[in-house]
C-alpha positions as CSV (number, residue, x, y, z in Angstrom):
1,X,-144.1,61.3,-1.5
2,X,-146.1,59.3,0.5
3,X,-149.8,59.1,0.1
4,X,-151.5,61.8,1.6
5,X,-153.1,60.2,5.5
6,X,-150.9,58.0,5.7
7,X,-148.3,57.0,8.6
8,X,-144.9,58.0,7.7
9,X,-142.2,55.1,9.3
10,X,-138.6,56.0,10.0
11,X,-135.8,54.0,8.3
12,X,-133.5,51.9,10.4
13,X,-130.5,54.2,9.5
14,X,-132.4,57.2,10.8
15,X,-132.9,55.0,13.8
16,X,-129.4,53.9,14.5
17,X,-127.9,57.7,14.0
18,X,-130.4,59.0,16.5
19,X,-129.3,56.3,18.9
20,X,-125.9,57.4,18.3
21,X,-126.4,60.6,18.9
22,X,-128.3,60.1,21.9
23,X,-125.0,58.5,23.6
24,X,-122.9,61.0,22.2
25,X,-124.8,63.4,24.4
26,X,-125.2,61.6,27.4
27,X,-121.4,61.5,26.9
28,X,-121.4,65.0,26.3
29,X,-123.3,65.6,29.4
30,X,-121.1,63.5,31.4
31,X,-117.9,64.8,29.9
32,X,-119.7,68.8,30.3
33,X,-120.4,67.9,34.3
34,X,-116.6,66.5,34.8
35,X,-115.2,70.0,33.6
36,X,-117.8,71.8,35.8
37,X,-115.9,69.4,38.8
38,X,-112.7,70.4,37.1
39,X,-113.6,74.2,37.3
40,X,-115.0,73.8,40.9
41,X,-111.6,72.6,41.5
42,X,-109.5,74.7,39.9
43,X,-111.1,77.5,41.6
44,X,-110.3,76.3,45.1
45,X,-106.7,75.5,44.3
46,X,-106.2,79.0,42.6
47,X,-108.1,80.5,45.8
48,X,-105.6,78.2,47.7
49,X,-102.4,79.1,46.0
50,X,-103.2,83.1,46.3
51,X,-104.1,82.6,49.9
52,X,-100.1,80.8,50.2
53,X,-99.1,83.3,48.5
54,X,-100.2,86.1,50.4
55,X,-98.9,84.1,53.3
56,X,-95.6,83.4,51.9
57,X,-94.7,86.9,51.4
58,X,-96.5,87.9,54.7
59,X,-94.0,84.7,56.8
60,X,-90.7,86.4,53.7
61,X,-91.5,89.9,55.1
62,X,-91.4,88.8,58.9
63,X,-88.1,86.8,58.4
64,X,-86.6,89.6,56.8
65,X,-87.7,91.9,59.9
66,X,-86.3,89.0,62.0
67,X,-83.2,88.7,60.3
68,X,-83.2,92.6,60.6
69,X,-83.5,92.6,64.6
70,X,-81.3,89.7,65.2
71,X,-78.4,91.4,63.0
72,X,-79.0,94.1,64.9
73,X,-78.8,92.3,68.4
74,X,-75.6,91.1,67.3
75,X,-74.5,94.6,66.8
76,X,-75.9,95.6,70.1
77,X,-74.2,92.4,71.6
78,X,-70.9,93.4,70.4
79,X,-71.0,97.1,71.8
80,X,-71.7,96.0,75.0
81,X,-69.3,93.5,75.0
82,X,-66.4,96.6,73.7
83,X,-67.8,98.8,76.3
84,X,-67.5,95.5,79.2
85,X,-63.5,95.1,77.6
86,X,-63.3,99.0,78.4
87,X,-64.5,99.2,81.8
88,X,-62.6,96.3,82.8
89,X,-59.7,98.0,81.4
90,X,-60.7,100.8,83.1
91,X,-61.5,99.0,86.4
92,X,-58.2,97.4,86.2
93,X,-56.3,100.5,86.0
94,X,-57.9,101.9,88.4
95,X,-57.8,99.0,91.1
96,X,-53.8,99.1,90.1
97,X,-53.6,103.0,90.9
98,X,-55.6,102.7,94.0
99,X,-53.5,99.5,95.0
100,X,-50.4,101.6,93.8
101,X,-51.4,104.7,96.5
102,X,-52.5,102.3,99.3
103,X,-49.1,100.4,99.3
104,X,-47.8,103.2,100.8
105,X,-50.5,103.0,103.7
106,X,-50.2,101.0,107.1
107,X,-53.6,100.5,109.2
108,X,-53.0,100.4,113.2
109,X,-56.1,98.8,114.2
110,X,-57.5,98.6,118.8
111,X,-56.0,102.5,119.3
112,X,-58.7,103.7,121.8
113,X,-59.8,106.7,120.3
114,X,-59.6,109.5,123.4
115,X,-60.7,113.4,123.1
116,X,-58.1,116.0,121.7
117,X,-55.7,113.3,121.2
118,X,-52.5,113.5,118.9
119,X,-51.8,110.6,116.7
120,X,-48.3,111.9,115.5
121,X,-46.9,111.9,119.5
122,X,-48.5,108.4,119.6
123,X,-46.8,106.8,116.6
124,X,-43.2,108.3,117.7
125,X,-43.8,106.4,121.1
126,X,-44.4,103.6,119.1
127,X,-40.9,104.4,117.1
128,X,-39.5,104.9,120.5
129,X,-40.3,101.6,121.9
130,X,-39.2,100.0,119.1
131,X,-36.5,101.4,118.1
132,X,-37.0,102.0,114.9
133,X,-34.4,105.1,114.5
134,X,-34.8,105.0,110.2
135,X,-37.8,106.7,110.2
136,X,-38.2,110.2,110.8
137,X,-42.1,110.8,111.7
138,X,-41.7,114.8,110.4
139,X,-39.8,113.6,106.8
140,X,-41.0,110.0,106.4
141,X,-45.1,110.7,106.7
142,X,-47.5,111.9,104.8
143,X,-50.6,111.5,106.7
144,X,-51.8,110.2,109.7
145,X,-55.7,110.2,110.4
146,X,-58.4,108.0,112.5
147,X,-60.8,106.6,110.3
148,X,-64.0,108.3,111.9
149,X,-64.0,107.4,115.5
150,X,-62.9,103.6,115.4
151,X,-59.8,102.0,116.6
152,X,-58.4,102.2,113.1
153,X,-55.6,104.7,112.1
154,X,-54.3,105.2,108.9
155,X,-50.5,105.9,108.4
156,X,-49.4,106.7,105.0
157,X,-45.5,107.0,104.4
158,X,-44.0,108.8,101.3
159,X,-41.4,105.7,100.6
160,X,-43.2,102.5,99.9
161,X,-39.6,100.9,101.6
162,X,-40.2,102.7,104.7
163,X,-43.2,101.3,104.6
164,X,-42.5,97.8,104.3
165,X,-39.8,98.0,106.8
166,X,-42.0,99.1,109.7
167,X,-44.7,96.7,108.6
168,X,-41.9,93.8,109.2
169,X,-40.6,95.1,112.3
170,X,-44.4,96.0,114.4
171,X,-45.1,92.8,113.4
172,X,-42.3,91.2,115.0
173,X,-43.0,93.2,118.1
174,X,-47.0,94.1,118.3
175,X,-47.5,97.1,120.7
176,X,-50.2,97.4,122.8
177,X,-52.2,100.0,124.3
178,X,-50.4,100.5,127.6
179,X,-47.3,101.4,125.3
180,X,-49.5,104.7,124.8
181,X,-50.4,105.4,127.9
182,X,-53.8,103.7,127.9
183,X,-54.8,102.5,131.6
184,X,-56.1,98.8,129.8
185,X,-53.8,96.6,128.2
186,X,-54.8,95.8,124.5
187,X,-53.2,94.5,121.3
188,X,-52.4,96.9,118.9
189,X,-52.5,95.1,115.4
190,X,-50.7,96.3,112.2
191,X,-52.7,95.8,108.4
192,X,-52.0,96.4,105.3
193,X,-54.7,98.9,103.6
194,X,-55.8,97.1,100.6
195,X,-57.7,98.3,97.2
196,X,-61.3,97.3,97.3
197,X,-61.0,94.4,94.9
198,X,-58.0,92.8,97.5
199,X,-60.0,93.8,100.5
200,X,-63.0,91.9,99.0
201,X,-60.7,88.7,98.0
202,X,-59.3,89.0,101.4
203,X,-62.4,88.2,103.0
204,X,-63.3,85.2,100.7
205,X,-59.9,83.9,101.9
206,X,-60.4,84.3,105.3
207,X,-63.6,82.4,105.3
208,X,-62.0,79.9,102.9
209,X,-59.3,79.3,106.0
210,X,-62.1,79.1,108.1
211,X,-63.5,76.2,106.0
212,X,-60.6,74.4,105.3
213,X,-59.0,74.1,108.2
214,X,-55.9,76.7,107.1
215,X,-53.6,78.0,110.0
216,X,-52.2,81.0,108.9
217,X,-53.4,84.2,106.4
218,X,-51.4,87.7,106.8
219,X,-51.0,90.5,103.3
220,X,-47.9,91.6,102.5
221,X,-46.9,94.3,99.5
222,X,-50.9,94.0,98.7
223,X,-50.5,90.2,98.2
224,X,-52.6,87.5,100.3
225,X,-51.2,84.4,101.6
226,X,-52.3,81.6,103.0
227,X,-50.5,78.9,104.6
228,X,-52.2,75.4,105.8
229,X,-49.4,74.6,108.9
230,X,-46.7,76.4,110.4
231,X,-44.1,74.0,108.2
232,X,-46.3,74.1,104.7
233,X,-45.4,76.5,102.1
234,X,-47.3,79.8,101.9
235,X,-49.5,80.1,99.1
236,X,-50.4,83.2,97.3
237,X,-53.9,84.2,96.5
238,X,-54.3,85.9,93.5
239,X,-58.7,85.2,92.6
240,X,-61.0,83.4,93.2
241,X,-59.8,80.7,90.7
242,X,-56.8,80.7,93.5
243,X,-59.5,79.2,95.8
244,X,-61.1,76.8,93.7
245,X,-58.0,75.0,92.6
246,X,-57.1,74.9,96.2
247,X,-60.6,73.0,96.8
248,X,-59.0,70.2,94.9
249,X,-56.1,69.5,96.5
């Protein structure tokens, strides 16, 4: 032991392993403050990940209620769609029916209308002056009736033929008013009673002519016609597709 008062004095190897240790702990600290970074970080990105995660399955669950309502839609789509395919069926029967009925129908349009009058005595003058000894007004007619109080009178046979055959024959001789007894002295024009969807086709027509410069347009048997000069080629009118190709030529 050293003498009792005096200074005690470190050895140089005591020295060196303090100095060692001394940079192992600043090492230390550095090392100790990087994880503390590390943890900081870790955090965050944890933090991060469960917030995209939430968000993921919050975004999965909304596709999947998308995906949902669009397959739906679809479905939706395709009964409209079936129920469109039936109505048009069921418009197109019944077009046909109510073309079928009024094919037996004549129209006898500028008849004055006059007060206790009686269209049946009228229509056999009409028969009379014409001549027209193959129809029989009490056997060949079903109805006979002014449309309100217009010009217009409907005639509906019971044989489409009949039909067809005075339709060819009026039109060949028109009537007028005086051939009724009427004081004036008017035309008396002869048309076809046509189903809504022809009557509606029939009027695009006519203003088609009208724009195109077309002579002639008449119905016959329900069917439209046009015809450009008295030497061209009658054309039948089907649509409205009819009327567009025709825009072409």
């Amino acid at each position: 032991m050293p003498p009792k008062g005096s200074k005690s004095s470190a050895s140089p190897a005591i020295i060196e392993d303090d100095e060692k240790f001394k940079k192992l702990d600043s090492k230390l600290d550095v090392i100790i403050s990087q994880l503390s970074e590390f943890n900081v970080r870790i955090t965050s990105v944890e933090r991060k990940t469960a917030e995209f995660e939430d968000t993921f399955e919050y975004h999965s669950k909304e596709i999947s209620d998308l995906r949902a309502e669009v397959k739906e839609l679809k479905q939706s789509k395709a009964n409209v769609e079936k129920k469109l395919d039936s109505f048009d069926s069921l418009s197109g029967k019944v077009d046909a029916s109510e073309q079928a009925s009024r094919g037996k129908c004549i129209e006898l349009n500028g008849i004055p209308h006059s007060k206790d009058e009686n269209l049946l005595e009228g229509f056999k003058k009409i028969l009379k002056n014409l001549k027209l000894d193959y129809i029989n007004p009490m056997l060949d007619i079903d109805n006979m009736y002014r449309i309100r109080q217009t010009s217009r009178v409907i005639i509906r046979f019971l044989h489409t033929s009949k039909r067809d055959k005075f339709f060819i024959d009026y039109r060949r001789n028109i009537q007028d008013t005086s051939s009724l007894g009427f004081s004036d002295k008017a035309k008396i024009y002869i048309n076809e009673v046509l189903s809504r969807s022809q009557n509606e086709l029939f009027w695009k027509t006519r203003n088609f002519k009208k724009e195109h410069s077309y002579r002639f347009i008449w119905t016959f048997k329900q069917k439209i016609y046009l015809r450009k000069t008295p030497d061209s080629d009658a054309i039948e009118i089907s649509s409205e597709q009819d009327l567009d190709t025709l825009k072409l030529v």
